[in-house]
N, C-alpha and C positions, 0 to 999 in steps of 0.2 A: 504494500500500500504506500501512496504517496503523499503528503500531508497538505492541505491547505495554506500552511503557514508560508510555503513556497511553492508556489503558482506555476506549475510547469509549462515548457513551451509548447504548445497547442496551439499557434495562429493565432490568439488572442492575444491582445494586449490591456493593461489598465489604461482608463480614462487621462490620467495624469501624464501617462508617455504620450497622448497624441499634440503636436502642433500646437499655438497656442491658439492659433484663428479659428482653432476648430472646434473650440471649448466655449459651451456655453455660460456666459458670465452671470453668476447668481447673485445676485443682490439682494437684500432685506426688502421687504415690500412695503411701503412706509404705512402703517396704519393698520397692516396684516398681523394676527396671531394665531396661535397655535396652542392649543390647550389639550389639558388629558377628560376623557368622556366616558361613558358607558357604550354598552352596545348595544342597549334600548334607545340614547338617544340616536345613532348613528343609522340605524337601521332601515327607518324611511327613508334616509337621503342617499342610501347605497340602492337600497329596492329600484331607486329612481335613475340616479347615474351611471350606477355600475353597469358592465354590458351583461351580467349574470344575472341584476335584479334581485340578489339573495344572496345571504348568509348562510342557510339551514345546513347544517352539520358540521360551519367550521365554530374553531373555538375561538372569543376573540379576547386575548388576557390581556392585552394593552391597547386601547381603544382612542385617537385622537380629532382633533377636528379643530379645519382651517375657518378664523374669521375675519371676514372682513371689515373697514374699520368703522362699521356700522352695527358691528356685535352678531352679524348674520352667519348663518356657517353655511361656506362656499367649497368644503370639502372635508373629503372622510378617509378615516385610513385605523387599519388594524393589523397586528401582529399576533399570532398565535401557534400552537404545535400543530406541526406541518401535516398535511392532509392523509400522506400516505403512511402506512405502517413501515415502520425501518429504514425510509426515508431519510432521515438524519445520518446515518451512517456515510454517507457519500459525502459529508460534510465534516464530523467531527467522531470521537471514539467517546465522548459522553452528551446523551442525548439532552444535557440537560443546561448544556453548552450551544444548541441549536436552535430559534426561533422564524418564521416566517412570514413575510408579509403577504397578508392573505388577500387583503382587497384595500383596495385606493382610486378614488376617483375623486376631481371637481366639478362644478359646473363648468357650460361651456363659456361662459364670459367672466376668466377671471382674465389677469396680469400675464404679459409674458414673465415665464421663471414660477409662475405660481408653485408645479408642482413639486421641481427641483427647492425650493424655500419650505416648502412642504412635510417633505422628507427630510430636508436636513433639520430642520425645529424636533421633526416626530423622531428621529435617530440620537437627536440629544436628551429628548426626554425620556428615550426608552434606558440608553445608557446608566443614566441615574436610578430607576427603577428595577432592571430586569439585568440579573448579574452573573446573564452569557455573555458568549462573544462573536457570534456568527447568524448572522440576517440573511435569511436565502430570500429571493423574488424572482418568478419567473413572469415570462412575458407571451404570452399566449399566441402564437404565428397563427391558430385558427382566427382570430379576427383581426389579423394585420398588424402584431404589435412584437416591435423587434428589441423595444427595450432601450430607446432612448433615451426617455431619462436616467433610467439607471445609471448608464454610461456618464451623461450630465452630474448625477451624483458621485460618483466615485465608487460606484460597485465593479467586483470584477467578475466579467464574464466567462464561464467556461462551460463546457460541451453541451450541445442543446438535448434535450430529451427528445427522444421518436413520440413520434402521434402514438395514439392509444384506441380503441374501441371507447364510443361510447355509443348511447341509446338516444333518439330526437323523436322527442313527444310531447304533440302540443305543442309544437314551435321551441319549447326548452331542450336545453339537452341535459342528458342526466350519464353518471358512473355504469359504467357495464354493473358496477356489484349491487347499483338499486337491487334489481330484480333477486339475491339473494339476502336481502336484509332479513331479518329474522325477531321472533319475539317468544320468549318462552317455546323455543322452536318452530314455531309459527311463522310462515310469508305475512309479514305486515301487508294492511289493505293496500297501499298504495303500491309497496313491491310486487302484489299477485296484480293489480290494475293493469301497470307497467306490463308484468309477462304476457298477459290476456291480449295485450293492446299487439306486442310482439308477434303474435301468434295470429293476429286478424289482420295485421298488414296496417295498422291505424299507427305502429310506430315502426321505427325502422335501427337501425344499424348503420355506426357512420367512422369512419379513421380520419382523425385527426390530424393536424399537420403536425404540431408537436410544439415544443415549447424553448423559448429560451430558458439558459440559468444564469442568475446572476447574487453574486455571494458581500455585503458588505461587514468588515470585521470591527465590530465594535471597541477589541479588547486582542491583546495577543498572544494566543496562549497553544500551549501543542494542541494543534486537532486531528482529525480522522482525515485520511486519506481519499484522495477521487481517485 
């Protein structure tokens, strides 16, 4: 295994190595801030801007939100344990070393640098709080998102993840393992809904394009191997 702490050469490079014309200049947003929130309050304004529409199954343990200098909040963003099981491993050798940014969005008429100022407020207040040291965020190539700001940020990019199965129903799309969710043994109603809908052709089966990954280190300490 090969560790995090030194970023092997893989075609990628960090944000900091490129050009300086090529770096976006982040500036403080004069009248903008950044506060820590719940994920009650967050939740209608992700339902609304996120291109998911929803939170249901992630965890959100540090939850933030951008205002503008009218005290309105023009953006949302959460960090939490990473979606998949063992997941973390590809990142660090203790799981409890590793968090993720699960969803982030703002409206569409903020500031340019909005969400770059965004992320750096929400990575300083997570610092103080949450006492890992590796921020993973990926950027979803199913809806054209290659991960810019990150880059903008000072995250480092390394090898994208392959597309994956998933299930499109109802216009959402949902985890291939919906359809095994279980309860007390039992297909939950909505997992048998899902298979049912499967099996009648009202949902379908669909591969993914796949994902960026991009890893920011809060703190620097041996981690786990990619």
């Amino acid at each position: 295994m090969c560790y995090v702490d030194v970023v092997p050469d893989n075609g990628f490079k960090r944000y900091q190595d490129t050009p300086r014309e090529e770096k976006e200049k982040v500036v403080a947003l004069e009248g903008y801030s950044v506060i820590k929130t719940d994920r009650k309050t967050i939740t209608p304004f992700i339902e609304t801007w996120h291109y998911s529409h929803g939170i249901n199954g992630c965890i959100a343990d540090y939850c933030y939100a951008l205002l503008n200098p009218s005290g309105e909040m023009v953006g949302a963003m959460f960090f939490g344990r990473m979606a998949m099981a063992n997941q973390w491993k590809r990142f660090s050798n203790d799981e409890t070393q590793v968090i993720e940014l699960r969803r982030l969005c703002c409206i569409d008429d903020t500031p340019h640098n909005a969400e770059s100022f965004f992320i750096g407020r929400s990575l300083k207040l997570l610092r103080k709080e949450w006492g890992g040291s590796i921020v993973v965020s990926y950027a979803d190539k199913e809806h054209g998102h290659q991960g810019t700001i990150y880059k903008a940020s000072n995250f480092i990019q390394l090898e994208d993840i392959p597309g994956a199965r998933v299930i499109i129903y109802q216009g959402k799309q949902y985890h291939d393992k919906t359809i095994r969710t279980k309860y007390k043994g039992e297909l939950k109603p909505f997992a048998k809904r899902i298979k049912d809908a499967l099996e009648s052709g009202d949902a379908v089966y669909k591969k993914t394009a796949g994902k960026c990954t991009y890893i920011y280190k809060l703190r620097n300490i041996t981690t786990a191997s990619i």
